[in-house]
C-alpha positions, 0 to 999 in steps of 0.5 A, a space after each residue: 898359157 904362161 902366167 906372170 904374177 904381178 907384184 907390187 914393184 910391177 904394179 906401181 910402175 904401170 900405174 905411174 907409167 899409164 899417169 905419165 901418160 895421161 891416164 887417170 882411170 884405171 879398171 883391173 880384171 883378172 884371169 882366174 884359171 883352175 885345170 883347163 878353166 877360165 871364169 868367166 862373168 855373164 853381162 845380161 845384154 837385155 830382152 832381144 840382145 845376146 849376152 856377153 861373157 868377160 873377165 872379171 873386171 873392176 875400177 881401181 878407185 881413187 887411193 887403191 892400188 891395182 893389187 888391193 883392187 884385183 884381191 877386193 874383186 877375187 875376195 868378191 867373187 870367192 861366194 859366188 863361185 860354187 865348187 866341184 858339183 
């Protein structure tokens, strides 16, 4: 997998780019990789249902960049993630 990291310049234009067109919501989700892992979040689909695995995911609110919104998720999940057992 190559990674590309997303700066601020990249940011703004994405987001001004997705306006122009008409978007006006925005989620972020991130791939957070460490040797050959993914994180991945499990959705409780209910009693009878099958669960569904995604990226770590959340709403870009009203004033927030995608960056600040990918570093509040990442800073987010750094206690629920448990090390090396």
């Amino acid at each position: 997998m190559i990674s590309t990291p997303v700066t601020s310049g990249i940011s703004r234009r994405l987001t001004a780019g997705a306006r122009a067109a008409g978007i006006t919501a925005f989620d972020v989700a991130a791939a957070i990789t460490r040797r050959d892992q993914v994180l991945l979040i499990q959705h409780d689909a209910g009693p009878g249902f099958i669960s569904t695995w995604t990226l770590p995911t959340a709403a870009v609110q009203a004033g927030a960049s995608l960056l600040d919104t990918l570093a509040q998720l990442t800073c987010g999940l750094a206690g629920d993630i448990s090390h090396d057992r």
